[in-house]
N, C-alpha and C positions, 0 to 999 in steps of 0.2 A: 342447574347449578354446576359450578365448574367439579371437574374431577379431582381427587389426591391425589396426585404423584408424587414420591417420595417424600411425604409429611408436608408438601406446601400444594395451596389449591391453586390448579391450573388452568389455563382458558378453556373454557369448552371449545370441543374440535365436532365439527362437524364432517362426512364423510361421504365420498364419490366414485362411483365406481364407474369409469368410462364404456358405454357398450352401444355408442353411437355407430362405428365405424361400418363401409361394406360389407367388409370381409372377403374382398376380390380376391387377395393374394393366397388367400385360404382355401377360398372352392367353395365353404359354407360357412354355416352361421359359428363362426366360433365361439360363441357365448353360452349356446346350447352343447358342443360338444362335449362326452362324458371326460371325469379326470377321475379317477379312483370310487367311483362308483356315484358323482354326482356331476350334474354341469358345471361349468365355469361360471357363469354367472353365481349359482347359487352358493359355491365355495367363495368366490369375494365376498360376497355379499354377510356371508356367516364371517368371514374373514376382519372385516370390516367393525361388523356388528361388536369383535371381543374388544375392538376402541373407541368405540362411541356406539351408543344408541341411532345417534343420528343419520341414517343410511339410507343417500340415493342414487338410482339410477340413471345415468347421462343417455338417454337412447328415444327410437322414433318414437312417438305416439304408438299406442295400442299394442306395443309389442311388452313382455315381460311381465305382464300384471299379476302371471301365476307365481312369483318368486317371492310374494310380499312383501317389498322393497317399494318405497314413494319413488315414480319416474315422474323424471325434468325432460321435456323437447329438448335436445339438440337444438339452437339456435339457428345452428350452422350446416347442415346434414351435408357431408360429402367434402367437408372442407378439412377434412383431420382434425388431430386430437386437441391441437389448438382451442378451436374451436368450441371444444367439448369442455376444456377447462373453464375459459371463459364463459362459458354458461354454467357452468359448475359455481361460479364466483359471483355471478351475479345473482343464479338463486340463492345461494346461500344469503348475501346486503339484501334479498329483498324479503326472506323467508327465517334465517337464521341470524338477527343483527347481535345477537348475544353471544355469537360464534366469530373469536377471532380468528383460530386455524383451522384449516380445511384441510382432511388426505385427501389426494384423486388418485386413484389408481386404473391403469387398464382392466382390461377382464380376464386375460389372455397370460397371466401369469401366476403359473402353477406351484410353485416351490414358494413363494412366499410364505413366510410362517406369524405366528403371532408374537414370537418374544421378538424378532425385528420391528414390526408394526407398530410393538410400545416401545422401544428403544427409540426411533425414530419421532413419537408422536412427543415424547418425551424431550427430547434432544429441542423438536419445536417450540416445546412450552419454554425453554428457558433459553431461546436463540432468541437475538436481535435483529435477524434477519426478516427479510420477506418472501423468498421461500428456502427450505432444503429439503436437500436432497441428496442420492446418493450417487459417488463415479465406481462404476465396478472397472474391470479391464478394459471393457468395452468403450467407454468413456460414460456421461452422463446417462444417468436413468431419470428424466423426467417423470416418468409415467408410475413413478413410484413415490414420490413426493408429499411433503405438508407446505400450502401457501397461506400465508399471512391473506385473510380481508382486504386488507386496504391496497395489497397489489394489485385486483383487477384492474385498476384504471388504464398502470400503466400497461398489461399487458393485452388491455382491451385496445388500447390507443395503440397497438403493432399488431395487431390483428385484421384490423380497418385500415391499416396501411399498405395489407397486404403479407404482412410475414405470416407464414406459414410454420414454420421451424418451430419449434417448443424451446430447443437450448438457444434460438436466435433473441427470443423473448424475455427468456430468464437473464439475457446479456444487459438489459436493461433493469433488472432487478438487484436491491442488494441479497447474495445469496452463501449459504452455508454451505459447503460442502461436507459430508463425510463420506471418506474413504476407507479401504482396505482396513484400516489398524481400525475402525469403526465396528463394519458388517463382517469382518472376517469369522470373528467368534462366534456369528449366527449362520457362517454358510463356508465349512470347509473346502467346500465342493465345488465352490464358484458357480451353483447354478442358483443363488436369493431370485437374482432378477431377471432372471431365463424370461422370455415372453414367446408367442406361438404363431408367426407370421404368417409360417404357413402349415401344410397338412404334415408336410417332413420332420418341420419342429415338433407337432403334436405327436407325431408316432415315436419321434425321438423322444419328448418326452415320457411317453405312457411304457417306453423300453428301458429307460431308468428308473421308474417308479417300481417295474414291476420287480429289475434286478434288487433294489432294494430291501423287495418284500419277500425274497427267496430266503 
């Protein structure tokens, strides 16, 4: 059944948690690394969980089944995130067709909270777009996003083309931005959509968590 958002019933969203990746630039598995006393997987996954029931995992075969999380194959293994979306999109048409929007999020980002998560899922259910998303300073954050259903096609058809890029894809999308006057009220700090490339971001991370817990 679709959800209430603010007294009117909204699409069912269904939800993705990207953890297909290497994790070469990292050293290790980043999905397993600790964040305040839990993996990163399993804080998206809870993360996830407070927007939809509906929560899976993008990643290889036979990894993650201890998280309790339904896992999707990567279509794509090794091809980036792209990739991961797009099989994000198309389990969902072939699993979820009662599901108009999709989050996918990476794994790999720590600070996200939950009142953004419904701010955003929310902003989705009443956008005419096909995806949005959020530009922090940095510029685009794909990997933080809600896509409309009925974009994979086109973003499957620049996948197969070869684009690689996520913001080269969503260039072919009609798409929503929110900005600063958006997310700002949810992230003084400017770290909502910090993500953890590598081991230095992680330690930089776990160095701001901790200063905040003193």
């Amino acid at each position: 059944m679709a959800r209430d958002v603010g007294g009117t019933s909204a699409p069912i969203i269904a939800g993705f948690v990207l953890a297909g990746g290497g994790s070469t630039r990292f050293g290790r598995d980043k999905a397993l690394v600790e964040f305040a006393g839990k993996p990163m997987l399993a804080r998206m996954i809870e993360l996830i969980r407070r927007v939809t029931e509906k929560v899976t995992v993008v990643a290889a075969p036979g990894k993650y089944a201890e998280f309790g999380a339904a896992i999707v194959e990567d279509r794509w293994p090794g091809e980036g995130p792209l990739g991961g979306i797009v099989t994000a999109l198309l389990h969902a048409k072939e699993n979820e067709p009662a599901c108009e929007w999709n989050i996918i999020v990476s794994c790999d980002m720590p600070f996200l909270t939950t009142s953004w998560m419904n701010y955003l899922t929310e902003r989705a259910a009443k956008s005419a777009a096909q995806v949005v998303l959020p530009h922090s300073a940095y510029g685009p954050e794909p990997l933080c996003a809600v896509w409309r259903s009925d974009a994979r096609a086109a973003i499957q058809d620049q996948f197969e083309k070869g684009v690689r890029k996520v913001t080269a894809a969503i260039g072919k999308l009609k798409s929503e931005v929110l900005d600063e006057r958006d997310w700002k009220r949810f992230d003084s700090a400017g770290r909502l959509f910090w993500n953890m490339n590598t081991a230095a971001d992680y330690e930089e991370a776990r160095r701001i968590l901790e200063t905040e817990q003193e």
